[in-house]
NUVEX-205119 format. One record per residue (C-alpha): residue in three letters; x, y, z. Coordinates in Angstrom, 2 decimals. Example, Ala and Ser with C-alpha at 12.3 -4.5 7.8 and 13.67 -1.06 7.14 Angstrom:
2
+------+---------+---------+---------+
: resn :    east :   north :      up :
+------+---------+---------+---------+
:  ALA :   12.30 :   -4.50 :    7.80 :
:  SER :   13.67 :   -1.06 :    7.14 :
+------+---------+---------+---------+
This chain:
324
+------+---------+---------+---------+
: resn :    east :   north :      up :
+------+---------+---------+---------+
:  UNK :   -4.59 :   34.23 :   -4.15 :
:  UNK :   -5.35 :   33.12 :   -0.66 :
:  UNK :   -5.40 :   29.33 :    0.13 :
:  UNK :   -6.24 :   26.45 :    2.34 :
:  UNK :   -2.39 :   24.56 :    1.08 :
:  UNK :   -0.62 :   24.50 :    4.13 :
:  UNK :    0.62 :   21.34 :    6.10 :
:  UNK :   -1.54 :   19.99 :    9.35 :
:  UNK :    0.80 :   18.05 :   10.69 :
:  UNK :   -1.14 :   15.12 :   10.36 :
:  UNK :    1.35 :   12.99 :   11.86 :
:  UNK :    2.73 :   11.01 :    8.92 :
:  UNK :    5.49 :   11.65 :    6.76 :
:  UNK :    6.56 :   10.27 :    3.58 :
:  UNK :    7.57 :    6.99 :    4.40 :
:  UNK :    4.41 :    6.45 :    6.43 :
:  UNK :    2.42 :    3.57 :    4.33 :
:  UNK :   -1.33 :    2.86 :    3.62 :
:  UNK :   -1.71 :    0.83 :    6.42 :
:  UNK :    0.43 :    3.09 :    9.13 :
:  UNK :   -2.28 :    5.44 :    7.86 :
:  UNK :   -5.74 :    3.23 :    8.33 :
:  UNK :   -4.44 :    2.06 :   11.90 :
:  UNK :   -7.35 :    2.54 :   14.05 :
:  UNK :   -9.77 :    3.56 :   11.40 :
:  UNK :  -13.14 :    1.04 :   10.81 :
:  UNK :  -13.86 :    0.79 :    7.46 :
:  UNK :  -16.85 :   -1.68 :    7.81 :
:  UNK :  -19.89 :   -0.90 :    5.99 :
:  UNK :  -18.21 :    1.26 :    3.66 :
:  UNK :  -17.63 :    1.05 :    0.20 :
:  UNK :  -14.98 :    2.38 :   -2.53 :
:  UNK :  -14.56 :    2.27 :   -5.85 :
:  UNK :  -10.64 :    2.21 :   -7.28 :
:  UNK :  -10.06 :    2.99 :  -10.48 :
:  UNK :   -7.35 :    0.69 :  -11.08 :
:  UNK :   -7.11 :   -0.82 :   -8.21 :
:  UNK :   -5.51 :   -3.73 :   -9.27 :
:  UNK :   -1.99 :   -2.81 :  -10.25 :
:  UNK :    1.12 :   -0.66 :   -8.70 :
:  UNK :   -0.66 :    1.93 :   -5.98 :
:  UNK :   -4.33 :    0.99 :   -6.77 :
:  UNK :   -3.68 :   -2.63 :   -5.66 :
:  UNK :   -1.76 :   -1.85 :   -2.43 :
:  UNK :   -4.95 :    0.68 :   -2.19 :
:  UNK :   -7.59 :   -2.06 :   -2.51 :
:  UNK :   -5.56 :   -4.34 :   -0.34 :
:  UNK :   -5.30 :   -1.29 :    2.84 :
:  UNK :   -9.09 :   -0.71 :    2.49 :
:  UNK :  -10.43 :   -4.09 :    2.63 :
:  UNK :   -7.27 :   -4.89 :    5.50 :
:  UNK :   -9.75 :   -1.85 :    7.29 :
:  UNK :  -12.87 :   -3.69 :    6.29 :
:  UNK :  -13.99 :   -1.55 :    3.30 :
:  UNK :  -15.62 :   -3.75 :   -0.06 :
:  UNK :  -14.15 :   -2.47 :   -2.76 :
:  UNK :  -15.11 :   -2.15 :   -6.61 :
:  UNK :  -12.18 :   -1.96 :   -8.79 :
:  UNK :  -13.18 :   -1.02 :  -12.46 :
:  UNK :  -10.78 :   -2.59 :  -14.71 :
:  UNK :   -9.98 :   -2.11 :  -18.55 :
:  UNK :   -8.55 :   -5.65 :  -18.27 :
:  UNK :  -10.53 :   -7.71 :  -15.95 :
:  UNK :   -9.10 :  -11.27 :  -16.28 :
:  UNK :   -5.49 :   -9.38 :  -14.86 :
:  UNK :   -7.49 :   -7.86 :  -11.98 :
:  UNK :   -9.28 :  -10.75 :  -10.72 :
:  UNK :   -5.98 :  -12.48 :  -10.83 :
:  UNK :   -4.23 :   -9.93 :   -9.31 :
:  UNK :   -6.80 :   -9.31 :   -6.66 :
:  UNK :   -7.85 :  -13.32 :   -6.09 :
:  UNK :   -7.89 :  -14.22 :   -2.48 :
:  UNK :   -8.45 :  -10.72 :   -1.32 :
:  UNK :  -12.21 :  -10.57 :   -0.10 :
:  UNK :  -14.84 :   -8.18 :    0.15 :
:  UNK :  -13.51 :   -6.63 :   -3.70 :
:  UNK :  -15.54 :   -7.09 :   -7.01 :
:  UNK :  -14.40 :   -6.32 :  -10.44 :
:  UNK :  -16.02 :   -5.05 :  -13.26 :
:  UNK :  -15.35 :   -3.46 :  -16.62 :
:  UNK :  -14.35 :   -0.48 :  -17.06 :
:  UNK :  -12.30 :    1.52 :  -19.89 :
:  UNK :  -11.85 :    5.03 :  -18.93 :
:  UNK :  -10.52 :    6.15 :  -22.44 :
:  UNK :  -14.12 :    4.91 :  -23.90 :
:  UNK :  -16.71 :    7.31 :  -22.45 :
:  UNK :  -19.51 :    4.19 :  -23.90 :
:  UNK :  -17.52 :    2.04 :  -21.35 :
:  UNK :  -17.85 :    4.73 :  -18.68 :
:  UNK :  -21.16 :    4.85 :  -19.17 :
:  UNK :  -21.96 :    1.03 :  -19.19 :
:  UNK :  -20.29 :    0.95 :  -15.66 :
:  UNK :  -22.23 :    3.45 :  -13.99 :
:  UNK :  -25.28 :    2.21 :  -15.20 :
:  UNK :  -24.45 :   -1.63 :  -14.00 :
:  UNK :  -23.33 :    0.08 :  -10.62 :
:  UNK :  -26.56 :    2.43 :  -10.09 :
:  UNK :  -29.01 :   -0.22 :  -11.10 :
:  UNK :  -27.08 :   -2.09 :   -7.57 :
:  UNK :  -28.82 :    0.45 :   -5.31 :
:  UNK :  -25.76 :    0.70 :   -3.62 :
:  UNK :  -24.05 :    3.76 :   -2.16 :
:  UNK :  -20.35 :    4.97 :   -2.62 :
:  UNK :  -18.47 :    6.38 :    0.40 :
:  UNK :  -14.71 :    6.49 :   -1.02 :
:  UNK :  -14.14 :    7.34 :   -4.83 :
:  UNK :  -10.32 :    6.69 :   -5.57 :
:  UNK :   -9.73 :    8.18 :   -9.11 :
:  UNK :   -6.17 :    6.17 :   -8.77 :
:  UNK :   -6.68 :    4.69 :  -12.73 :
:  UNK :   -3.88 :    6.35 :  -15.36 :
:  UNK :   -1.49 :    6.61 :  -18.13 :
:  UNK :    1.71 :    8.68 :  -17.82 :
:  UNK :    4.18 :    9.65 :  -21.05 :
:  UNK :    2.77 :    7.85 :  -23.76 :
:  UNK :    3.36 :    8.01 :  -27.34 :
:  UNK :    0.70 :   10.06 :  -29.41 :
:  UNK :   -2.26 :    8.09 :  -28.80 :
:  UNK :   -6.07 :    9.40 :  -29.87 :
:  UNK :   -9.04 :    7.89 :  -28.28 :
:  UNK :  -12.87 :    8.38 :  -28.96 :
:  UNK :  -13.28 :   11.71 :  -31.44 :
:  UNK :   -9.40 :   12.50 :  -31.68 :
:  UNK :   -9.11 :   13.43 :  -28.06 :
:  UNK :   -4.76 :   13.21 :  -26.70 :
:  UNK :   -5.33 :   10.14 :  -24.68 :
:  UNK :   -3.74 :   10.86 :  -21.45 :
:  UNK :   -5.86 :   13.89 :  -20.86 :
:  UNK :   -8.77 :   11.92 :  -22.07 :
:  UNK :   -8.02 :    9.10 :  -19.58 :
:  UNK :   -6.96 :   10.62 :  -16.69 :
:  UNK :   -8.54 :   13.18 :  -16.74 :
:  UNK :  -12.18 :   13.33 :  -19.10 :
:  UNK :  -13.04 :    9.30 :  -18.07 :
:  UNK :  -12.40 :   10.06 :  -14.59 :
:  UNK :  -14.83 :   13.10 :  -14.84 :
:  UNK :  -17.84 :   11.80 :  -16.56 :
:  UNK :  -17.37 :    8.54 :  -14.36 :
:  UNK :  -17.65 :   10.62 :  -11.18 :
:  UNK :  -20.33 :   12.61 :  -12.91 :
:  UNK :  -22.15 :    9.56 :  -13.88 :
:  UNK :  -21.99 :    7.30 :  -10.24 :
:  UNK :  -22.92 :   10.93 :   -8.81 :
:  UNK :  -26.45 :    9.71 :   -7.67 :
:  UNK :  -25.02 :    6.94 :   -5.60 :
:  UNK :  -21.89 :    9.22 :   -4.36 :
:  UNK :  -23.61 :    9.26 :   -0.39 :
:  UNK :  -23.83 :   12.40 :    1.18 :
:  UNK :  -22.49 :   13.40 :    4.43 :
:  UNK :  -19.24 :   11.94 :    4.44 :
:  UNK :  -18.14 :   10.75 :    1.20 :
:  UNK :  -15.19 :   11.69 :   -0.92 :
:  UNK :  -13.64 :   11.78 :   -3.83 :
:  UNK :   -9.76 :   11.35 :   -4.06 :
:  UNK :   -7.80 :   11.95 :   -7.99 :
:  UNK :   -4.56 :   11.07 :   -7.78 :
:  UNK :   -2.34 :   13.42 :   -9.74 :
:  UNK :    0.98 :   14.20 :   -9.65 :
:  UNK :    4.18 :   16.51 :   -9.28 :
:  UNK :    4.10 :   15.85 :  -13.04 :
:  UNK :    1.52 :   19.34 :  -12.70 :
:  UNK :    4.38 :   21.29 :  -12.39 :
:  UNK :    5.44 :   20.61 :  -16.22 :
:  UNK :    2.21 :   22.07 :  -17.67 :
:  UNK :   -1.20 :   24.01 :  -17.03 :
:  UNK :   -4.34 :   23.81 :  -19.60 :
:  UNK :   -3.25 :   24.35 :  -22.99 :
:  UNK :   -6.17 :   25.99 :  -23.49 :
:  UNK :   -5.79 :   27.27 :  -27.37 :
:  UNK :   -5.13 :   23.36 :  -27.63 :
:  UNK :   -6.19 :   20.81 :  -24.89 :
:  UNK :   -5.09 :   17.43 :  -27.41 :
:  UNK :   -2.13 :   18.67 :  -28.99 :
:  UNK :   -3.25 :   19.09 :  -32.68 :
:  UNK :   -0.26 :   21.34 :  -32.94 :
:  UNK :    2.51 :   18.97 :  -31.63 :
:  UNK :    2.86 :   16.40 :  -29.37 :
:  UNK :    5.38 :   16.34 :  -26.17 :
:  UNK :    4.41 :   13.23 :  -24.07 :
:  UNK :    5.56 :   14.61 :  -20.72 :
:  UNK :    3.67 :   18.11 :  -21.29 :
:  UNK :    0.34 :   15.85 :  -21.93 :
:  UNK :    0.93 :   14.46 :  -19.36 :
:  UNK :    1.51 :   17.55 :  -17.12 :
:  UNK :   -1.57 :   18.59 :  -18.75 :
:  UNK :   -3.39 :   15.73 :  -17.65 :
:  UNK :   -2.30 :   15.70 :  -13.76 :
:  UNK :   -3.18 :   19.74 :  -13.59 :
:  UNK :   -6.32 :   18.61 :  -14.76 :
:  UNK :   -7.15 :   16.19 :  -11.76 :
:  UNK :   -6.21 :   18.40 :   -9.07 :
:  UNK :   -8.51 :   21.54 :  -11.24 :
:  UNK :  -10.94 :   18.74 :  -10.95 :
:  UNK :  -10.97 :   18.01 :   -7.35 :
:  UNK :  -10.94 :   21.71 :   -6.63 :
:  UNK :  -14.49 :   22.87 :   -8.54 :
:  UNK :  -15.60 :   19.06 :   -7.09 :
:  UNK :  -15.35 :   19.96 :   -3.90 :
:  UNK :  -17.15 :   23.28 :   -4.76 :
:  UNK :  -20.18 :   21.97 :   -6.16 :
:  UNK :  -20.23 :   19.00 :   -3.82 :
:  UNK :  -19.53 :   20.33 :   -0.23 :
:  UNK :  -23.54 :   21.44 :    0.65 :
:  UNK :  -24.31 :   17.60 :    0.02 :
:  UNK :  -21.40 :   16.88 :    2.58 :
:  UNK :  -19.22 :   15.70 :   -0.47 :
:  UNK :  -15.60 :   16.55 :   -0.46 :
:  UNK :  -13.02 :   16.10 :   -3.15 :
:  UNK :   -8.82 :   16.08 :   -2.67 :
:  UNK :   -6.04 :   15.58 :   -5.29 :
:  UNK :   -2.30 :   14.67 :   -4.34 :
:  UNK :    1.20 :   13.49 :   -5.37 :
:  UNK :    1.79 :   10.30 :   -4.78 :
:  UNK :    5.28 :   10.54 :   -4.25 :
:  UNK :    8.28 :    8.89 :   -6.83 :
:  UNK :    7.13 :    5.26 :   -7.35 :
:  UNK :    8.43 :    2.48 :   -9.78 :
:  UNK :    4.95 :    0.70 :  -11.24 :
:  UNK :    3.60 :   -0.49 :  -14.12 :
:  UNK :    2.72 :    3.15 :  -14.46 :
:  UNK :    6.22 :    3.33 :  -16.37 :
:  UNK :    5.20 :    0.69 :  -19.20 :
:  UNK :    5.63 :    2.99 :  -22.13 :
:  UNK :    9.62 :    4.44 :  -20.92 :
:  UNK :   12.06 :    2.49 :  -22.69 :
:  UNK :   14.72 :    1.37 :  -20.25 :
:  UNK :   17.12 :    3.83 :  -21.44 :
:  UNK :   14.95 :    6.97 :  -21.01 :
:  UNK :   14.81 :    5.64 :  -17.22 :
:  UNK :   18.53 :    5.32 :  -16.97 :
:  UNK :   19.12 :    8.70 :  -18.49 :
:  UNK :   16.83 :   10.21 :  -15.91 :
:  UNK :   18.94 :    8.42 :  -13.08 :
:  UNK :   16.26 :    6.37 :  -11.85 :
:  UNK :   17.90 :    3.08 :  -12.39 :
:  UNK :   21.35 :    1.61 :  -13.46 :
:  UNK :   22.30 :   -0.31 :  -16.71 :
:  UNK :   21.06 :   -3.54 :  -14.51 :
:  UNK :   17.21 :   -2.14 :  -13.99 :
:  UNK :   18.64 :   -1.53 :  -10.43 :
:  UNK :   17.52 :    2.02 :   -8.34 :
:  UNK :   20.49 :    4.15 :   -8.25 :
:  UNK :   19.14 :    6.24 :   -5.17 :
:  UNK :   16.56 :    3.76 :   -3.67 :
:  UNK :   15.87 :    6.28 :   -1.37 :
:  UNK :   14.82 :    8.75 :   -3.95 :
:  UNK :   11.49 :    6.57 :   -4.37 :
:  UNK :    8.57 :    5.15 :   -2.79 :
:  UNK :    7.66 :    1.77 :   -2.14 :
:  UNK :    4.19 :    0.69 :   -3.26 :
:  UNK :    2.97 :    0.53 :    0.05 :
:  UNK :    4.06 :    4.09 :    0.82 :
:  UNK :    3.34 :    5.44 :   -2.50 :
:  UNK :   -0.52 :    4.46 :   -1.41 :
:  UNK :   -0.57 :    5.93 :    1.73 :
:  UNK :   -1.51 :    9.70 :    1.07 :
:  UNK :   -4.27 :    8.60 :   -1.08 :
:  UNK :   -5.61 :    6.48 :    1.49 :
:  UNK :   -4.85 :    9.05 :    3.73 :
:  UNK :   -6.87 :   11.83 :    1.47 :
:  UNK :   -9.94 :    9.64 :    1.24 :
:  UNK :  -10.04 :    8.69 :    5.48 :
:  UNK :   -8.15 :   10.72 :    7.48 :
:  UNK :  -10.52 :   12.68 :   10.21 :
:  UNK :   -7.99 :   15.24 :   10.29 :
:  UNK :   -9.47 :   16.79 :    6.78 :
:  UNK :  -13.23 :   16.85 :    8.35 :
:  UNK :  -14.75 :   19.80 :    6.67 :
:  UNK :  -12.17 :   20.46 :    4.52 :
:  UNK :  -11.30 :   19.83 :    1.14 :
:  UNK :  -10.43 :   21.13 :   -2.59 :
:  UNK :   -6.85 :   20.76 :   -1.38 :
:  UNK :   -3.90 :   19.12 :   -2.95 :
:  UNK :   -2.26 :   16.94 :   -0.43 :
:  UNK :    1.49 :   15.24 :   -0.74 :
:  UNK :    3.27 :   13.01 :    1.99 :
:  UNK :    0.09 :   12.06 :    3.89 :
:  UNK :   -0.32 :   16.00 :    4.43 :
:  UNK :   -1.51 :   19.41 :    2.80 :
:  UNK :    1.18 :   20.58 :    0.40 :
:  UNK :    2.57 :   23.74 :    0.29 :
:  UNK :    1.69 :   26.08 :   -2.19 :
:  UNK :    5.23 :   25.50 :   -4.94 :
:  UNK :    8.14 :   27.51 :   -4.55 :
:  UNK :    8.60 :   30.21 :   -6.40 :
:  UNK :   12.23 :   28.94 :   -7.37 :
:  UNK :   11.25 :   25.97 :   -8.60 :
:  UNK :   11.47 :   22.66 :   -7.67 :
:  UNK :    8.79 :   19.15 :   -7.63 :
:  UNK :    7.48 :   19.94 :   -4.12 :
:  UNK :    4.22 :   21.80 :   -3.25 :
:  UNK :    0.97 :   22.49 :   -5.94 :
:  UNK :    1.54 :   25.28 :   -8.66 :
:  UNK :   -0.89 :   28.06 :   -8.71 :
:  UNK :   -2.12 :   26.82 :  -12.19 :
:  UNK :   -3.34 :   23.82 :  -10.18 :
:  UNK :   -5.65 :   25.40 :   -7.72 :
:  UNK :   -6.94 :   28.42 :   -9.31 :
:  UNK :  -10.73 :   28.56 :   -9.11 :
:  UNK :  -11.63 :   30.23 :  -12.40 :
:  UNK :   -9.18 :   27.89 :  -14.23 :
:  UNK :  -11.32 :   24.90 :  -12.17 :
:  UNK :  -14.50 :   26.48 :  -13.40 :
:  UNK :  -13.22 :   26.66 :  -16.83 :
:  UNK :  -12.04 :   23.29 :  -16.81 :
:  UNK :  -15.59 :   21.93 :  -15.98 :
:  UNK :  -17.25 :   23.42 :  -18.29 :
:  UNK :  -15.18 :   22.57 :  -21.02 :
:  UNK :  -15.21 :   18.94 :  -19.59 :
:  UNK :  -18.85 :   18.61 :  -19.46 :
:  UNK :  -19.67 :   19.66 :  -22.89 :
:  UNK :  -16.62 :   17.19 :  -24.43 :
:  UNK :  -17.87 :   14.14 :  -22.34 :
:  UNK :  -22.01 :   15.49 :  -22.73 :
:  UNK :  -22.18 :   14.83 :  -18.69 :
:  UNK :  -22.62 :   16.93 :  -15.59 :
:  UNK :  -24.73 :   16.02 :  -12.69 :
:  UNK :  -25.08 :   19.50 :  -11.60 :
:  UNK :  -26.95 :   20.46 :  -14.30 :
:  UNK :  -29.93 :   19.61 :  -16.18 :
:  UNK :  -30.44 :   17.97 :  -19.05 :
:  UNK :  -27.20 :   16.41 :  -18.67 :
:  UNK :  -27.74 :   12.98 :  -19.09 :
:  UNK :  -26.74 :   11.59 :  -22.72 :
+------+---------+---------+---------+
C-alpha cells in the first residue's frame, strides 16, 4: 500500500510544545472547537490557541469543572456536551449552528482510555462509543458550519492503535472485555476516521489529521489504579516518574495537535497520522510504539468504518436523508 506517512521535517521535535509550535502564526478571527479542552492536553490546547488569538468553544460533559478550569482565559466559551450520549451530541450542534458561526479548527482532543466495562446508549463498549462514535456524529452534525477552504479537523488518537484494529465480528465486546484492546480499538478508529474525513472533505478545502500525542501523565489515567501504573514502570511506590524523560509534559504533549490543526507545512495535505509535531512513519515491521500500523490507514477499512458509523449514530452529512 503506497502512502503519504513519511516525516517533513517540519522543524519540531518531540519536546517542541504548543506554543514553540504557534510562534508566528495569527490566529485572530478564527475559531475552534476542543473537545475537552479543559483538562490535561485539551486545556494546554485551549490555552495555545487563544495565547495565538483563536476563540475557542470547549464542549464539556462537566461544565462547572471547565469554566473553573478555564476562568480568566478569554476569548473561550463552554457549553455542554456528553460525547457518550449521541441526544447530547445532538443538542450541541444544534445550539452551535443556530449561532451562525463558522468553525475553522475542530480538535477531537475529548476521551476515555482503559476503562472498566462500561455500556452507554443501546449497549455500545463505551470507549469506542466515546472516542470514537460521539466524535463522529459531532463532526457530522457541526458539518454545515465546518468553513471551507482552510478548515480542519484534528482526532487525537494514540500509539494505543498498535494494540488493536476493528474487531469487526464484534465492535463492543459482547464476547469479552479487555480494557486496553477497547481501547486500541477505539484510537484505530480515530485515525480510520480522519483518513475517509479527509476523503470526503478535501473538494470543500476540508482536511482531516490524526496523531499520537506522545506519553503524557493526565487525568486521562483516572480509571488505572496506582499499582497497575507502577507495574508498568511509569511511576515509583511514591506516585513519582521513574524515567521522567520517558514522558511528555502537558505543554509538549499538546503541541503536535496544535501543530496538526495550524501548521502551513501540511497545506494540501492531509488523511495522515502525524506524531512529534511531524508525519509518522509507517510502524515497523518488528514492532515497537512508533509510527501508524497499516490497520490504521487502510482506505477500505476507513470506508468500512464510516459506514458502519453512520448507520449506529443515524448521521452522515455526506449523504441524504441523514439527518435524525
Amino acid at each position: 500500500m503506497s502512502t503519504a506517512q513519511h516525516r517533513i521535517g517540519s522543524g519540531f521535535d518531540a519536546r517542541s510544545t504548543a506554543d514553540d509550535v504557534l510562534r508566528g502564526i495569527d490566529l485572530s478571527g478564527k475559531l475552534a472547537v476542543v473537545t475537552g479542552g479543559y483538562s490535561g492536553l485539551g486545556l494546554e490546547t485551549t490555552r495555545a490557541l487563544v495565547k495565538a488569538g483563536a476563540r475557542v468553544v470547549v464542549p464539556a460533559r462537566r461544565r462547572d469543572v471547565a469554566q473553573e478550569a478555564l476562568a480568566g482565559l478569554d476569548r473561550v466559551e463552554v457549553d455542554e456536551l456528553d460525547l457518550g450520549d449521541l441526544q447530547s451530541v445532538r443538542g450541541f450542534a444544534e445550539r452551535f449552528l443556530a449561532s451562525g458561526r463558522t468553525i475553522d479548527i475542530v480538535i477531537n482532543n475529548g476521551g476515555i482510555m482503559a476503562t472498566p466495562e462500561t455500556r452507554v446508549g443501546p449497549g455500545w463498549e463505551a470507549q469506542f462509543a466515546t472516542n470514537h462514535l460521539g466524535h463522529f456524529a459531532l463532526v457530522n452534525r457541526l458539518w454545515p458550519a465546518i468553513s471551507p477552504g482552510g478548515a480542519r479537523v484534528v482526532s487525537v488518537s494514540s500509539a494505543g492503535h498498535h494494540r488493536s484494529g476493528i474487531r469487526w465480528d464484534d465492535l463492543h465486546f459482547k464476547q469479552g472485555y479487555d480494557k486496553w484492546e477497547a481501547y486500541g480499538q477505539a484510537k484505530t478508529a480515530n485515525v480510520l476516521f480522519a483518513v475517509h474525513l479527509d476523503r470526503l472533505g478535501r473538494e470543500n478545502g476540508v482536511r482531516a489529521f490524526s496523531l499520537h500525542p506522545g506519553g503524557i501523565l493526565t487525568p486521562l489515567q483516572r480509571h488505572l489504579a496506582k499499582e497497575e501504573m507502577v507495574e508498568r514502570g511509569w511511576i515509583d511506590e511514591t506516585g513519582a516518574l521513574v524515567d521522567p524523560d520517558a514522558f511528555k509534559s502537558p505543554e509538549q504533549g499538546a503541541a503536535t495537535q496544535v501543530w496538526a490543526a495550524t501548521s502551513p507545512r501540511l497545506a494540501g495535505m492531509g488523511g495522515v497520522y502525524c506524531e512529534d509535531c511531524d508525519i509518522a512513519e509507517p510502524a515497523p515491521a518488528d514492532g515497537g510504539r512508533s509510527g501508524v500500523k497499516d490497520w490504521a490507514i487502510d482506505p477500505e477499512q476507513a470506508a468500512r468504518l464510516w459506514e458502519v458509523s453512520a448507520d449506529l449514530t443515524g448521521v452522515d452529512a455526506f449523504a441524504s436523508g441523514s439527518w435524525a
